[in-house]
N, C-alpha and C positions, 0 to 999 in steps of 0.2 A: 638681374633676376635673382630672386630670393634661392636657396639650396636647395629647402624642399618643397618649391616650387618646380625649380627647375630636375630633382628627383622625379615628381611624380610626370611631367611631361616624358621625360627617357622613358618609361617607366609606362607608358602610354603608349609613344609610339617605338614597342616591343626592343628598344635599345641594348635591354638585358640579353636576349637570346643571343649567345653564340654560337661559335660550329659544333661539329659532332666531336663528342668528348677522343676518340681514340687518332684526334689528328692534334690535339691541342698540343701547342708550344709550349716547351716547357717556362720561355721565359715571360708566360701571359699567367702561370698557374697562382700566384699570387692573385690574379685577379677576378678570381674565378670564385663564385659562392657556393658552389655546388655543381651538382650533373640532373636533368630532368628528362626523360626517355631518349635516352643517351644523347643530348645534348648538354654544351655547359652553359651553364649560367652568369651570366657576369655580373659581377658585387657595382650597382650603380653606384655605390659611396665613392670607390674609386673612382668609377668615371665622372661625376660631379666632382671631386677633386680636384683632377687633373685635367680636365676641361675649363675649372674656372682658373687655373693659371696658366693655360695658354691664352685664354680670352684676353686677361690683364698682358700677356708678353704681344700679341698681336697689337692691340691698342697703343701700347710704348714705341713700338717699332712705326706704327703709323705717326704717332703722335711727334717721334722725332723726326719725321721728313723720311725714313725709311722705306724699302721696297720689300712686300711679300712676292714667292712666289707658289701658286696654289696649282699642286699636278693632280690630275685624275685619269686613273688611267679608262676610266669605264666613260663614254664621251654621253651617254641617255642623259647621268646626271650634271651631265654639262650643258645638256638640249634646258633641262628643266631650271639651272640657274641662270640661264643666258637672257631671262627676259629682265629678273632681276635687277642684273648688271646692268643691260644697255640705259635700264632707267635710272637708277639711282649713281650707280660707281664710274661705272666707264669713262664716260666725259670730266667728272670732277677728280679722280684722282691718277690719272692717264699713266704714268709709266711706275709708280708705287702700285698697283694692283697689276697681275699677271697671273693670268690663266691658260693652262697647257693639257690636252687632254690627250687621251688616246696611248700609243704604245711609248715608254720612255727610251729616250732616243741616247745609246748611254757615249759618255762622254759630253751630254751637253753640260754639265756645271763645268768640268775640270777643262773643258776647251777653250772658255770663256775670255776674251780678248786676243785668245791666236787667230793668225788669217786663214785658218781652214773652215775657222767654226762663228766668227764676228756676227755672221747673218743667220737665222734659224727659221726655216721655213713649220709655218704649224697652222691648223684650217681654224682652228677656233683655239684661239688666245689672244692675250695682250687687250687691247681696246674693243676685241670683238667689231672690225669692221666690218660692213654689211657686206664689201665683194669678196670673191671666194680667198685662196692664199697669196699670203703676203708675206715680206720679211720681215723680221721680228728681231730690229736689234738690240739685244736680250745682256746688259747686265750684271755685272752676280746678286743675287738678291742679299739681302739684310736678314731674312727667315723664310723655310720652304713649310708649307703646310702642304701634307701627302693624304687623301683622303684613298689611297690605296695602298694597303701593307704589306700583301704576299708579295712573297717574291720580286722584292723591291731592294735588293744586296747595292743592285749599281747605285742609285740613287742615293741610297747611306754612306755607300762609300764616297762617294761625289762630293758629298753635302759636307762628310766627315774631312777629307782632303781641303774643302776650301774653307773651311770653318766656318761654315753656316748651320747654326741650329736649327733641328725639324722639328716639326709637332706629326704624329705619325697619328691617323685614328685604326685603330687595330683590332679584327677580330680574334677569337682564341687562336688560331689554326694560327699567325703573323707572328714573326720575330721584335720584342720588341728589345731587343740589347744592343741596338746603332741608334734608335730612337732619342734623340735629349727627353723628349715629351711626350710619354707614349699615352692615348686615349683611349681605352678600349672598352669596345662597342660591336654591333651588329654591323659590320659592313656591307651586307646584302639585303638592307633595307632603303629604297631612294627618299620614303618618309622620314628616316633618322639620318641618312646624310645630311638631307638639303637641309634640318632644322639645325642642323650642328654647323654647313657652310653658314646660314646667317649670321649663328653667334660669332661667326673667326672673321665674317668681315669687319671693315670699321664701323664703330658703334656710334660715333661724334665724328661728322666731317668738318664740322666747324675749326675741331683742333688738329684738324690733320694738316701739315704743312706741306708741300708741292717741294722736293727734292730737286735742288740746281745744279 
């Protein structure tokens, strides 16, 4: 997608508006273009930025047979990606795509191949099967994409401990100084999530190779 195509779609669906100016992070204030009835504004040139090279780093990680894994903690915009998935990803690219929603469960990166933590129960992740939970045994991924930034310390730290790059998408109010990737954006919008989840899925399954 061209930049200032993909500017003016953000830019559309309200991607600029951030939180309220007197809770913003200090380390988002670079990304910020201003304050509008005291909210801030977020400078989309950053987020067209640094959205299009996570788009390229997700693609490379698919591309070399790698595994994302994609957490949300709010599970509505998991309801609304889920039909997505079952159709196009789930079945074709089966243990490289991983979705986890709901509360983070902390210690799951850094437990990863102990016997306490091998199995990880989660109701909607992984291949999305149609009966209720299941085990999930879970990997360390290759790159985690977090479509939730507050108060998301464990996770950073997890991510940062096992050396996996994140892409974080971040409102003003979000830390983004554990982030590799930080995206920021409206995170209280499910119309600017789900159009930001499509861009970070794979874009070419053709080139995507099936990890052995």
């Amino acid at each position: 997608m061209e930049t200032q195509k993909l500017l003016e779609m953000l830019l559309k669906i309200n991607a600029h508006q951030g939180h309220i100016s007197s809770e913003t992070h200090p380390s988002m204030k670079k990304y910020i273009w201003g304050v509008r009835n005291g909210k801030d504004i977020i400078n989309l040139q950053y987020t067209v930025r640094n959205l299009l090279v996570a788009v390229d780093l997700v693609q490379r990680v698919y591309a070399e047979g790698g595994r994302v894994l994609y957490y949300m903690k709010d599970k509505n915009l998991m309801k609304l990606l889920e039909p997505v998935l079952k159709e196009k990803y789930a079945e074709k690219l089966g243990s490289q795509l991983v979705f986890i929603s709901g509360s983070w469960k902390a210690g799951l990166l850094t437990q990863l191949g102990s016997e306490k933590n091998t199995s990880i129960v989660h109701p909607k992740s992984a291949h999305l099967k149609e009966k209720g939970n299941y085990s999930l045994e879970l990997t360390a991924p290759d790159l985690l994409v977090s479509f939730s930034g507050l108060q998301m310390n464990d996770l950073w730290r997890e991510a940062g401990i096992k050396n996996i790059p994140t892409i974080g998408l971040l409102d003003t109010n979000a830390s983004a100084e554990k982030v590799n990737y930080p995206i920021p954006v409206n995170d209280d919008n499910y119309k600017c999530l789900f159009f930001l989840a499509l861009l970070l899925l794979p874009l070419d399954l053709l080139f995507v190779k099936k990890k052995k």
